[in-house]
C-alpha positions in Angstrom: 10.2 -0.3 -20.4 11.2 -3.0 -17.8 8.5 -3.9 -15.2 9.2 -6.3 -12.1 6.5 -7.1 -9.7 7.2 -9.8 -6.9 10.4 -11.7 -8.7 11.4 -14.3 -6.3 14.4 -16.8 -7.3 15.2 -19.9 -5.4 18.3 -22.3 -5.7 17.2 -25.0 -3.3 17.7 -23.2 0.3 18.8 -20.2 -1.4 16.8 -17.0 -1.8 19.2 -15.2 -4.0 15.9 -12.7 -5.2 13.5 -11.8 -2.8 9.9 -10.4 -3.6 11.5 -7.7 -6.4 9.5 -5.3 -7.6 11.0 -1.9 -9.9 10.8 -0.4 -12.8 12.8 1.0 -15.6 11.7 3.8 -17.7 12.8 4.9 -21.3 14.3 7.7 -21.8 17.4 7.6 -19.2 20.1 5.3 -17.8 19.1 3.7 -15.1 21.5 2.3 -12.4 21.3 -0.7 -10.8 23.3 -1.3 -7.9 23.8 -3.6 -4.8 26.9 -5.3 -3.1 28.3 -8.4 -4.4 25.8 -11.2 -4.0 22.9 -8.8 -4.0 21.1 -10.7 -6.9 21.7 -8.5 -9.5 23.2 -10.9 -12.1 20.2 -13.5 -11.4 17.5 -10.7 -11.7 19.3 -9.6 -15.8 19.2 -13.3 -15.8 15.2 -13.5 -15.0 14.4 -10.9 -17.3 16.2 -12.5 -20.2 14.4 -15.7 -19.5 18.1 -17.2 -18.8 16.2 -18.2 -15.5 12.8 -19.0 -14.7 11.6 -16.9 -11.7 10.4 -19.1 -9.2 7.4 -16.3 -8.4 6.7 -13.0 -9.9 7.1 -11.8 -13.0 8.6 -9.9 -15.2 7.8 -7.9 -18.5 9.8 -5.9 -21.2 7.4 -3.7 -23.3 4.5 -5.5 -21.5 5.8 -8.9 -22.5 7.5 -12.0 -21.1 11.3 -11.9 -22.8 10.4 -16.2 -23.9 7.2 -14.4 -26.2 8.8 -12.1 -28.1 9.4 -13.5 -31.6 12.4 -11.9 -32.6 13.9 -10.9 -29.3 17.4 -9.2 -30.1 14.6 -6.5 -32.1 13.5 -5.7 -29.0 16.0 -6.2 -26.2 19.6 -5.9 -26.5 22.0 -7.4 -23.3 25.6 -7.8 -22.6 26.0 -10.2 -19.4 29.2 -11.8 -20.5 31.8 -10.7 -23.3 33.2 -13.6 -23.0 30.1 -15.1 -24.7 31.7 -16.1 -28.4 33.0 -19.0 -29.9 36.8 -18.3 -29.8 37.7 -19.5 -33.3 34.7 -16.9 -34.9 35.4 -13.8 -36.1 33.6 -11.0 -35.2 31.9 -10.7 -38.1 31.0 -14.1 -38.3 29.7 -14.3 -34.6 27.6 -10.7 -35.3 26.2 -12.3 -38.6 25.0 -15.8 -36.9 22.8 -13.5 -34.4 21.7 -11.2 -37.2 20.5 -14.7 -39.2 19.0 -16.0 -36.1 16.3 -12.7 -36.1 16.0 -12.1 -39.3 18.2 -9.0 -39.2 19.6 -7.5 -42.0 22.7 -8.8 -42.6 24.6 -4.8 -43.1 23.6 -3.9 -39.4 26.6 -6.3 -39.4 29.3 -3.9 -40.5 26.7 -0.8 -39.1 27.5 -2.0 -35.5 31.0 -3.0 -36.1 31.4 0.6 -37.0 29.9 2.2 -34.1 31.8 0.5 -31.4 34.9 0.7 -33.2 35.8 -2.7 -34.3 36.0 -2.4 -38.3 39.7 -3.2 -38.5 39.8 -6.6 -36.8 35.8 -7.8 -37.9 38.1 -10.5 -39.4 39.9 -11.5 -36.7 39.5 -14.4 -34.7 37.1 -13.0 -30.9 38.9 -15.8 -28.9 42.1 -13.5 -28.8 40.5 -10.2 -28.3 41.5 -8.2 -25.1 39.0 -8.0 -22.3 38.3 -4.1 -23.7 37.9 -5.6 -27.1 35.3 -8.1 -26.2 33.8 -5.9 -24.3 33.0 -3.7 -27.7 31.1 -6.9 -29.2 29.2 -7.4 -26.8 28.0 -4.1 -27.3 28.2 -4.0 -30.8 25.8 -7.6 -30.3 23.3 -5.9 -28.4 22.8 -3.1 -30.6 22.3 -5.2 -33.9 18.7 -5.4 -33.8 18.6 -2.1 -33.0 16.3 -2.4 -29.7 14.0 0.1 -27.5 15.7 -1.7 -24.5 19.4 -2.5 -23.6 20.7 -4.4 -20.5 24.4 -4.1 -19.8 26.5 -5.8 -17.2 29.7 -3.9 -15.8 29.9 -2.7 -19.5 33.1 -0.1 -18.6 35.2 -3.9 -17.5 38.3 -3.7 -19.0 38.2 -0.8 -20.7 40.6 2.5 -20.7 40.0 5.5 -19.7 38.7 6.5 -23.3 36.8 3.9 -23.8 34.7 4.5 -20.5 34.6 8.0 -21.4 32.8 6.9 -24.9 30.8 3.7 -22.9 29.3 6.9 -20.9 28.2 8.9 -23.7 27.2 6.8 -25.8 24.8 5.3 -22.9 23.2 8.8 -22.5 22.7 9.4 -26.5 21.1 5.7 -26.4 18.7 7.1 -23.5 18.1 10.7 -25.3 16.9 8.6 -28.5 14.5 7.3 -26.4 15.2 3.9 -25.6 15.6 1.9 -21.8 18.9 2.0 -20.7 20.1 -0.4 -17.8 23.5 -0.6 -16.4 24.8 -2.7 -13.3 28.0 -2.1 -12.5 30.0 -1.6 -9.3 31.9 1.2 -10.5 30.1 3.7 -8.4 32.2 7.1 -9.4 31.2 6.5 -13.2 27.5 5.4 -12.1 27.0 8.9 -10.7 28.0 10.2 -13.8 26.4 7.6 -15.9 23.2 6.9 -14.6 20.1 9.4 -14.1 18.3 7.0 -11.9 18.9 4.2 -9.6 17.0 1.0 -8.1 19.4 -0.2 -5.2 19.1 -3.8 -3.5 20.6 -5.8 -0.9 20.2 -9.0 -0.4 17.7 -9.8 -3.3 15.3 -7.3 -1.3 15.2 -3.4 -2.7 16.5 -1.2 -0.7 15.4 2.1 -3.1 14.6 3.2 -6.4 14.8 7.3 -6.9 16.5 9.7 -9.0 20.4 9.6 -8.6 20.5 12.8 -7.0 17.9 12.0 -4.6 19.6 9.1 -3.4 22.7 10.8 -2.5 20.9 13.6 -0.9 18.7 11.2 1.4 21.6 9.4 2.6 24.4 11.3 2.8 24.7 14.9 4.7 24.8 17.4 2.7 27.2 20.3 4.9 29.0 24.0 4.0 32.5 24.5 4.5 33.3 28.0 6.1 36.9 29.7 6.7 37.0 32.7 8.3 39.1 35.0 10.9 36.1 35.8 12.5 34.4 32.0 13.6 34.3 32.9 17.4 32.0 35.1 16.5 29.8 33.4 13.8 30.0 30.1 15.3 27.9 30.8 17.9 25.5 33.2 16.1 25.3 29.9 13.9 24.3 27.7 16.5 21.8 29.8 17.9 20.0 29.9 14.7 19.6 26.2 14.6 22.8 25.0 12.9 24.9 22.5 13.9 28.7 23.0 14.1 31.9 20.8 13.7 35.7 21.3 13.2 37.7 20.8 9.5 40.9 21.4 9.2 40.4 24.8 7.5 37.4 26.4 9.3 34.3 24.4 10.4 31.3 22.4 8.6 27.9 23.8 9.2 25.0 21.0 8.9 21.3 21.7 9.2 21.6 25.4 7.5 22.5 26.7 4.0 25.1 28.6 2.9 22.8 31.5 2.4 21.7 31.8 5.8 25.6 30.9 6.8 26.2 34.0 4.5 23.4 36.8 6.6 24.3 35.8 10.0 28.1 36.8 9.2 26.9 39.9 7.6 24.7 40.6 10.3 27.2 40.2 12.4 29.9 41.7 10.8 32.0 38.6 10.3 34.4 38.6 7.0 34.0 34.9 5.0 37.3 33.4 2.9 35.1 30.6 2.2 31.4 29.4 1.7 31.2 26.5 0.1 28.3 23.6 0.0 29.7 20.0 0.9 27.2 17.7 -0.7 27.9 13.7 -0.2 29.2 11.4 -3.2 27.2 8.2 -4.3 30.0 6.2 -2.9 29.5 7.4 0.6 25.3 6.9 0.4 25.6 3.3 -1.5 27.8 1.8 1.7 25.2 3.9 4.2 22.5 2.7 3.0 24.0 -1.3 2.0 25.8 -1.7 4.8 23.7 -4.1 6.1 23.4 -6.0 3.1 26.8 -6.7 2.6 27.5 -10.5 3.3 30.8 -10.1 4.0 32.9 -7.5 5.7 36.7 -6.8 6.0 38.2 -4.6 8.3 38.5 -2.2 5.8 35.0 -1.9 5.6 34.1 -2.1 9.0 36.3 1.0 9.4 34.9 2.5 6.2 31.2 2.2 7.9 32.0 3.3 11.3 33.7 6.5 9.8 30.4 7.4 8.0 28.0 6.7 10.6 30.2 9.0 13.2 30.5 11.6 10.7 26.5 11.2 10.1 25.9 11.6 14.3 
């Protein structure tokens, strides 16, 4: 378990963290999100003990990362694949962390295995592909076999396959029972990755929930109707409390559920082609609700955000 209560982080006038306070619980992959600059990479770096949190604190397992005597036992991180001496193999570079916590030195090749790297353990990690470092980095946070694993962007650079195993392999981590956190700005595979969010902007958070629940909070959740009929059901629709708007096809119903969508036209004798429930994607609730955290804005995004707030009125 990961617990943060208060972390602050100053560089000089900077407040890149700002009076953090989550938690991360075992059992499930936990997302953490926010838009570029948020803090996220400082706050990984604060529970690491990479950087000293200039107030607050924060715990792994109910201790401070700097007090655990064998720490790659406990917590496992990748923050940078790029982190290798370039003329070291991969074996050679797993086995120098292994020695340094008194790891056995098989969990070596055991690791190797799992992320797929057995054919080129003997090849020098300065000329593996981005995808390639990005497996020992894994394979490095796994090798002391910890109850807690910190990744950053881990799908970087990786194809399609190898996100595909990334994902499930982060969800078997979580159903053995150990904390599973993920940042990454990849928000389509985050919906399908992660169980649970903590969202910030800005160093501040902006909300912790279930995945689901953040999606359904901020973004509208509507049901698509087509029909021959929708002069008549559209206003036995509004009547009832719903509240009607145009698609291409038919019209989107919001504030009612398909089911009472589905009596009104029977009470009313109204044949339905479709009756389907619209619900939002993370995508669309992350830049709702971190819209004003973003530091910078393009026109792009400016567009992007006054799209979903006139689709939300």
């Amino acid at each position: 378990m990961i617990e943060a209560q208060g972390l602050t982080k100053r560089y000089g006038r900077t407040l890149a963290v700002d009076n953090l306070s989550f938690s991360v619980e075992p059992g499930r992959v936990t997302g953490f999100l926010g838009p570029n600059g948020a803090g996220k990479s400082t706050t990984m770096r604060m529970i690491l003990g990479l950087d000293n949190p200039t107030a607050g604190q924060v715990r792994v397992g109910g201790k401070r990362y700097q007090d655990l005597k064998n720490p790659l036992r406990t917590v496992g991180a990748l923050l940078d694949a790029k982190w290798v001496h370039p003329n070291r193999s991969a074996r050679a570079h797993l086995r120098w962390m292994a020695k340094s916590n008194r790891i056995p030195d098989r969990r070596v090749d055991e690791v190797l295995d799992i992320v797929g790297l057995t054919s080129v353990a003997g090849k020098r990690a300065g000329g593996f592909s981005l995808g390639m470092s990005q497996r020992l980095g894994i394979a490095a946070a796994l090798l002391g076999d910890p109850e807690v694993l910190l990744f950053d962007e881990p799908v970087n650079g990786l194809d399609p396959e190898g996100i595909l195993w990334i994902r499930k392999f982060m969800h078997r981590l979580a159903d053995e029972g150990r904390t599973v956190f993920v940042s990454s700005h990849l928000l389509s595979e985050m919906a399908l990755t992660a169980s649970n969010l903590v969202v910030i902007g800005r160093g501040k958070l902006i909300t912790q929930s279930s995945t689901k629940e953040f999606v359904a909070r901020a973004a509208e959740n509507t049901v698509k109707v087509r029909s021959p009929h929708l002069d008549r059901l559209r206003p036995a629709v509004e009547q009832a409390g719903g509240r009607v708007t145009e698609s291409d096809e038919g019209i989107l119903v919001s504030e009612m559920d398909s089911d009472k969508i589905g009596e009104l036209a029977a009470e009313n004798g109204v044949v339905l082609h479709e009756l389907s429930p619209q619900t939002g994607s993370l995508e669309q609730a992350f830049m709702q609700l971190t819209g004003d955290s973003v530091e910078y804005h393009t026109g792009l995004e400016a567009e992007a955000q006054q799209v979903l707030g006139s689709s939300a009125e």
